[in-house]
C-alpha positions as CSV (number, residue, x, y, z in Angstrom):
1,X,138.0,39.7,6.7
2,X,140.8,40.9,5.2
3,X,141.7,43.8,3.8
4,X,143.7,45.0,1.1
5,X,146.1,48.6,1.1
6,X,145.2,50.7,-2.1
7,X,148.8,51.9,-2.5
8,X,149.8,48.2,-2.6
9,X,147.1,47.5,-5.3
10,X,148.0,50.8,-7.4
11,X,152.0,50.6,-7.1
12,X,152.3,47.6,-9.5
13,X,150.5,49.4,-12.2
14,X,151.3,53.1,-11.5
15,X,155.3,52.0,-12.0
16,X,154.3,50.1,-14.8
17,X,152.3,53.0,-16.4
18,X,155.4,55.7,-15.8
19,X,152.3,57.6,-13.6
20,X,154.8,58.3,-10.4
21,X,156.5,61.6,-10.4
22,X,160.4,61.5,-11.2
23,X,162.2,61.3,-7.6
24,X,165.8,61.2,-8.8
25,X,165.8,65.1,-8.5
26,X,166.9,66.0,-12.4
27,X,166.3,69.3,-13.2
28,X,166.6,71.4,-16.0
29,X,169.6,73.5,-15.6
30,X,170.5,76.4,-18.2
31,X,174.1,78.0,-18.1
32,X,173.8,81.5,-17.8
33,X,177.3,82.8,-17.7
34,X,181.1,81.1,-16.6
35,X,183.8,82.8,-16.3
36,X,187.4,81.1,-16.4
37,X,189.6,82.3,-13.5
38,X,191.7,85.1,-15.3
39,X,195.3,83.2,-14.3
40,X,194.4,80.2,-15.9
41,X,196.9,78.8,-18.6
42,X,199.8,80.9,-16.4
43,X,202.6,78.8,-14.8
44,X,200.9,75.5,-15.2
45,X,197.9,77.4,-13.0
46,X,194.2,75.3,-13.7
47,X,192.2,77.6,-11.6
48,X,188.3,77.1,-11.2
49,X,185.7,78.4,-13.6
50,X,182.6,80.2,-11.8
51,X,179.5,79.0,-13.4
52,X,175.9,81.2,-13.2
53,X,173.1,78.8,-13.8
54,X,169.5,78.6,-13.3
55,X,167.9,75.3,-12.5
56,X,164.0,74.7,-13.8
57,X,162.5,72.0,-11.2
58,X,159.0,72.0,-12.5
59,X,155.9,74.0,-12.5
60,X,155.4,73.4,-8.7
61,X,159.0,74.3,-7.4
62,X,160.5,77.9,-7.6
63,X,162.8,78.9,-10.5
64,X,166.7,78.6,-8.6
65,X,169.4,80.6,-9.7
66,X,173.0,79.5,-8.3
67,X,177.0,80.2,-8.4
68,X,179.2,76.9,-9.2
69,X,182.6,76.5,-9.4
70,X,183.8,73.8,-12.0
71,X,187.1,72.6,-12.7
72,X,188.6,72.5,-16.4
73,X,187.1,69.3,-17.1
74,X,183.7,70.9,-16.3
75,X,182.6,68.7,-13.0
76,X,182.1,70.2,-9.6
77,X,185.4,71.2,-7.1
78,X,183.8,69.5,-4.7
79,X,180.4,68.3,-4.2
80,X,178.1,70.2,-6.6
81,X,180.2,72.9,-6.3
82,X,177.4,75.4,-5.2
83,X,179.1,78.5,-3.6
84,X,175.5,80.4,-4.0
85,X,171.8,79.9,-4.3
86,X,169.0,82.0,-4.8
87,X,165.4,80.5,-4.7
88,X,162.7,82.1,-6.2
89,X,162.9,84.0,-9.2
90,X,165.5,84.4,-11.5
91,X,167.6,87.6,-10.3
92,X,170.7,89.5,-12.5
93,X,173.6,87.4,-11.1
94,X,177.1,88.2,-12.0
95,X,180.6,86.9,-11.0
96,X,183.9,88.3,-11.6
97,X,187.8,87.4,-10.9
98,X,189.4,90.1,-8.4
99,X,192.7,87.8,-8.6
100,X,193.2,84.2,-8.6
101,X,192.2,83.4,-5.5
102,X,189.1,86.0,-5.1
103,X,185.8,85.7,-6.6
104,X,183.2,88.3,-6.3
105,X,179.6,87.5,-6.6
106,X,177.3,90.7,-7.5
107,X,173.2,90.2,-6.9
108,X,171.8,93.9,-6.4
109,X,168.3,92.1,-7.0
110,X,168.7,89.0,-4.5
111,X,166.2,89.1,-1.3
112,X,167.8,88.0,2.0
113,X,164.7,85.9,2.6
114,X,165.3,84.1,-0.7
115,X,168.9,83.1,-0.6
116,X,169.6,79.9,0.6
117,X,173.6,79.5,0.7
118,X,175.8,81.8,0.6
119,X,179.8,80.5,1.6
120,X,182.8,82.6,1.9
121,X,185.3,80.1,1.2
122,X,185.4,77.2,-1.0
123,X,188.3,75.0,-1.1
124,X,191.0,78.0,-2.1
125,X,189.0,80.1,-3.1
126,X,187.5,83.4,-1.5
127,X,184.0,84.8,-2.1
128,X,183.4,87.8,-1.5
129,X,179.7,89.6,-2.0
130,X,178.4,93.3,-3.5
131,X,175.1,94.0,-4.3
């Protein structure tokens, strides 16, 4: 007798049918706020620009609210450039300059539980936190 595997009966037709749920992990992202480093334009300086954004997964994921720094062609430093994430929820997040090497990132609504990265130093650049 033999026997027959449902997923290998259903694949064909569920990729044919667009039914399987999007894996290649697009979400929507909104910019919320970037702020140019203040020194940029001075003495041939291109300094990064820190980015708020939030990032809609679905229905089914929680909302996630994040610090990026971009570079002046807008792409990530360095990998997605992530310096902070929040998940869950969609706190007040704001980023400032202190100098040219210094970025301070302000969340006075962030839960510990809820924040998943936060880095001190990325590439050149120092974070510093306040809530």
């Amino acid at each position: 007798m033999k026997t027959f595997s449902m997923i290998g009966l259903l694949a064909p037709c569920l990729l044919a049918s667009g039914c399987l749920p999007d894996l290649t992990g697009d979400c929507g992202t909104t910019v919320l706020s970037r702020v140019p480093n203040p020194e940029n334009g001075h003495n041939n300086f291109h300094g990064p620009i820190a980015e708020v954004i939030q990032q809609n997964c679905g229905a089914t994921v929680a909302l996630i609210t994040s610090v990026r720094l971009m570079n002046s062609d807008n792409k990530p430093l360095a990998g997605d450039g992530t310096v902070f994430a929040n998940y869950h929820g969609s706190p007040e997040i704001s980023v400032q300059w202190k100098d040219k090497d210094t970025l301070l990132i302000s969340c006075p609504d962030c839960k510990d539980q809820n924040i998943t990265l936060k880095t001190v130093k990325f590439n050149f650049t120092n974070i510093q936190y306040s809530n």
